[in-house]
Each structure stands twice: as C-alpha cells, then as structure tokens.
C-alpha positions, 0 to 999 in steps of 0.5 A: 864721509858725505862732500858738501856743494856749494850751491853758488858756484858748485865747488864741492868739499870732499872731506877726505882732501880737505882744504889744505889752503884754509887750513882745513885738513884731509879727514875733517867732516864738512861738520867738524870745520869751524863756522867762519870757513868761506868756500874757497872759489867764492867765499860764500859760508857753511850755510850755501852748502848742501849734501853732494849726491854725486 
C-alpha cells in the first residue's frame, strides 16, 4: 500500500501502522480512512495529503 505525506508539516501516513490514536488501524489504505481523519501533528485534512515517493 502506497503512504501518504502531508504537505504542511511532512508527516507521512504509512498504512501498514495506521494511526492507532485516530482509530485508524494498521492495514487501512489512506483511501479507506474516512474523509473527516485530520493529520495528526497538524490537523490539516485528506486533501493536504499527497502520494509519498520515499
């Protein structure tokens, strides 16, 4: 599965950790969490995120 970086704050959502303080578990596609997930560092949305080629 492809992680997602936020490019605000440059957290990056690696879905095979998920975000277990969202409720987000490991093994969801950044495409399955739902559209009202903030990031976590900076609380900007889904739509501030963009494929993570590292």
């Amino acid at each position: 599965m492809k992680k997602y970086i936020c490019t605000v704050c440059e957290y990056i959502y690696d879905p095979e950790q998920g975000d277990l303080e969202s409720g987000i578990e490991p093994g969801t596609a950044f495409e399955d969490i739902p559209d009202d997930w903030t990031c976590p560092l900076c609380g900007v949305g889904k739509e501030d995120f963009e494929p993570y080629e590292g």
